[in-house]
MIZA-239150 format. One record per residue (C-alpha): x, y, z; chain. Coordinates in Angstrom, 2 decimals. Layout:
// MIZA-239150
+---------+---------+---------+-------+
:       u :       v :       w : chain :
+---------+---------+---------+-------+
:       X :       Y :       Z :     A :
...
+---------+---------+---------+-------+
***
This chain:
// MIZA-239150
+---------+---------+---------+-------+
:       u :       v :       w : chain :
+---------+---------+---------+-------+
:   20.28 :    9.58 :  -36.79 :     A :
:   23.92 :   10.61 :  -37.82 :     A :
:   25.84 :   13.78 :  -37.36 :     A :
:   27.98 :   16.16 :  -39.14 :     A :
:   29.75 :   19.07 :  -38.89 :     A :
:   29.57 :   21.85 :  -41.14 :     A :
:   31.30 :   25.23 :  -41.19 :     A :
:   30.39 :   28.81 :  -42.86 :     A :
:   33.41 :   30.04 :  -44.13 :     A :
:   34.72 :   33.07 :  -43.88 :     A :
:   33.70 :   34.54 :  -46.82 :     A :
:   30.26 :   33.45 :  -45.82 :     A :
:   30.07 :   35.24 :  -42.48 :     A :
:   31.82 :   38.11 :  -43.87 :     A :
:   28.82 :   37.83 :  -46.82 :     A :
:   26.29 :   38.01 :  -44.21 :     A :
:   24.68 :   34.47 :  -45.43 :     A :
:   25.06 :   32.84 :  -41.94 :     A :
:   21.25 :   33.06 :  -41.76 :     A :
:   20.59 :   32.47 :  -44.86 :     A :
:   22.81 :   29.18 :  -45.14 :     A :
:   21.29 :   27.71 :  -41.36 :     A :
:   17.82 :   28.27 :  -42.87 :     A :
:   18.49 :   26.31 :  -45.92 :     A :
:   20.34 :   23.55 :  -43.58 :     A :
:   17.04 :   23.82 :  -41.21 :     A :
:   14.94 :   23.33 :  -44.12 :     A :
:   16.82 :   20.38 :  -45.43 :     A :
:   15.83 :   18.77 :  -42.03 :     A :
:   18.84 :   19.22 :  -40.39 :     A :
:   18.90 :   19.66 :  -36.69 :     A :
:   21.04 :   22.20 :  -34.94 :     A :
:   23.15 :   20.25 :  -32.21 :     A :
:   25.09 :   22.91 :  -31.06 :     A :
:   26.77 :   26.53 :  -32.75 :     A :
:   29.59 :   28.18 :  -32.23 :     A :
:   31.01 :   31.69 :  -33.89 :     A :
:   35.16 :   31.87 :  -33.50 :     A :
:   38.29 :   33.58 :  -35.10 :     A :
:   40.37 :   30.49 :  -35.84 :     A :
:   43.75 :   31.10 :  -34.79 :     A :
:   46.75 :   29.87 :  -37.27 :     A :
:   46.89 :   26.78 :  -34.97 :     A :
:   43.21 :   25.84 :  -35.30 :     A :
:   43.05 :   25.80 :  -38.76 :     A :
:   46.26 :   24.03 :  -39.08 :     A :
:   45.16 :   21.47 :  -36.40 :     A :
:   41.49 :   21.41 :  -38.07 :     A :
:   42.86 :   20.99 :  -41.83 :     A :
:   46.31 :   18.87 :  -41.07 :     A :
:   45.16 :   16.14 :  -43.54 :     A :
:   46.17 :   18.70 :  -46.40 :     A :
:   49.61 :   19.92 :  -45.02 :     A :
:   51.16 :   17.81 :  -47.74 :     A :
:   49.15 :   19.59 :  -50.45 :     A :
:   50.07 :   22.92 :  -52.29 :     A :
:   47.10 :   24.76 :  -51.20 :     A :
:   47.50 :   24.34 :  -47.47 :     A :
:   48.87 :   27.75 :  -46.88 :     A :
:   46.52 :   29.40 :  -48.85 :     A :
:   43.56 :   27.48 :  -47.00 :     A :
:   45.19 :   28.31 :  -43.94 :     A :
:   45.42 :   32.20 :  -44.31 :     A :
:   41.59 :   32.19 :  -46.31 :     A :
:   40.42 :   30.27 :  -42.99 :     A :
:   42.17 :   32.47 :  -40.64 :     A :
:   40.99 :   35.63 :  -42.22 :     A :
:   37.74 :   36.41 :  -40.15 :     A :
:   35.37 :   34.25 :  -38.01 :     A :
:   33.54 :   31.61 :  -39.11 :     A :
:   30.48 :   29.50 :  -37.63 :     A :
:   30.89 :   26.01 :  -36.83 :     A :
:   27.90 :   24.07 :  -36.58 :     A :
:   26.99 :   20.52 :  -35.15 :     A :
:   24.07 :   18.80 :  -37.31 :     A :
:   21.58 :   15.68 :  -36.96 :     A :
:   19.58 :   14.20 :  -39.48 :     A :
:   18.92 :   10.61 :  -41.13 :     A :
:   21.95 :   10.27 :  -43.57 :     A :
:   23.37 :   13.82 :  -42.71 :     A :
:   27.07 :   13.21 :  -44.32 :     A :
:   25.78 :   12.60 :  -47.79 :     A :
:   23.16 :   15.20 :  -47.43 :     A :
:   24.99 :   17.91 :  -46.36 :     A :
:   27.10 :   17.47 :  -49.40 :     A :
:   24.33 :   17.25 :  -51.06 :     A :
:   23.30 :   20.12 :  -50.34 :     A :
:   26.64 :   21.63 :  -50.31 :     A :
:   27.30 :   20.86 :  -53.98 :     A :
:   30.65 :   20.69 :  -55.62 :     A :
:   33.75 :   22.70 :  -54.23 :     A :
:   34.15 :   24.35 :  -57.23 :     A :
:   30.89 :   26.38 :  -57.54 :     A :
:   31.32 :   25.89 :  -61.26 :     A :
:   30.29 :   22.11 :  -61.64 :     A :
:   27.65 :   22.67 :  -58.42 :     A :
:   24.34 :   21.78 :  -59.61 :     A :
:   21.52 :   24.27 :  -59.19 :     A :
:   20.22 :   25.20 :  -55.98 :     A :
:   23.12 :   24.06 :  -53.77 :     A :
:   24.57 :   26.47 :  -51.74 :     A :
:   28.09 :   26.94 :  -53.43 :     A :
:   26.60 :   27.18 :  -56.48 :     A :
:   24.17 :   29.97 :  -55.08 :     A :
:   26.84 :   31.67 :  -52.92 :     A :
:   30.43 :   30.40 :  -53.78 :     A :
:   32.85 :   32.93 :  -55.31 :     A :
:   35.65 :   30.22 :  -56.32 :     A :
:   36.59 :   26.80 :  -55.59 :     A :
:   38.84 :   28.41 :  -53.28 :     A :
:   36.67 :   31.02 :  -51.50 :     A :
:   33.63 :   28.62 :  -51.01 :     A :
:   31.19 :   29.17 :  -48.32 :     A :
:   30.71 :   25.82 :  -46.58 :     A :
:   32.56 :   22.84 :  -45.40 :     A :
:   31.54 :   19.55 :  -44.59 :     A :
:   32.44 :   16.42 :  -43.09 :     A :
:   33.41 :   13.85 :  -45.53 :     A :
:   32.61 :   10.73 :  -43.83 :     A :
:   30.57 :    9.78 :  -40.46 :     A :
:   34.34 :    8.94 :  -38.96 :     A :
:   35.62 :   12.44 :  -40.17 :     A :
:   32.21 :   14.26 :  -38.37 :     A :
:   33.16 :   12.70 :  -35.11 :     A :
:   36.56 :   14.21 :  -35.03 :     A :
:   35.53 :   17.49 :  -36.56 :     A :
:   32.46 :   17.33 :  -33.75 :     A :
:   34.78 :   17.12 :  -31.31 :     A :
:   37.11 :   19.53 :  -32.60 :     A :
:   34.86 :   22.23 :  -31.87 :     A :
:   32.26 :   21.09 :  -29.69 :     A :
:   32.75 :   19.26 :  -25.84 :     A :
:   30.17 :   16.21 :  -25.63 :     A :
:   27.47 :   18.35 :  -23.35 :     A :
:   27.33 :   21.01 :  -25.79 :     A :
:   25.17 :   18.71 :  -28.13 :     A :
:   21.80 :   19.12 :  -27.00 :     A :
+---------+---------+---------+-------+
***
């Protein structure tokens, strides 16, 4: 089993699709390890995202991630990187094949629903970013 770490952004909360998105991620045969709903402060999301600070959208991705809560969600599955992004589809909603959730939900590749880890390394710090070790039932 392998976990991830997946995030409903906050144009998803503010959407109402939290439900909607863990049902789909339930259905997939994901496992809920643990769930958290937060406000990221400016620091978070700066600490959370600091891989980009070099790039020209940091700022932006910074304020859109700061403006309202978002749910951060531990996941367990066989194979659960590549299947959450999978399932995920493309960042821009655009080129997301049908029946992914971006493509279903996303505005923008900017204002697009979900994140995901990228890599099994990159779930374990994002994991842990969120989530202390006895919160993953």
């Amino acid at each position: 089993m392998e976990r991830t770490l997946t995030i409903i952004k906050p144009d998803g909360v503010a959407a109402s699709l939290t439900g909607a998105i863990l049902a789909r991620l339930e259905q997939a045969g994901f496992r809920i390890l643990a769930l958290r709903r937060l406000h990221l402060t400016r620091a978070q999301a700066e600490g959370f995202y600091a891989v980009h600070r070099e790039r020209g959208f940091f700022p932006d991705l910074i304020r859109f991630m700061t403006e309202g809560p978002v749910v951060a969600v531990a996941l367990e599955r066989e194979q659960a990187v590549v299947e959450l992004r999978r399932l995920m589809g493309a960042t821009d909603p655009a080129k997301a094949e049908a029946g992914t959730v971006r493509k279903q939900y996303a505005a923008s590749i900017e204002r697009n629903v979900i994140h995901g880890s990228d890599a099994p390394e990159t779930a374990r710090q994002e994991i842990a970013f969120f989530f202390a070790q006895a919160d993953l039932l």
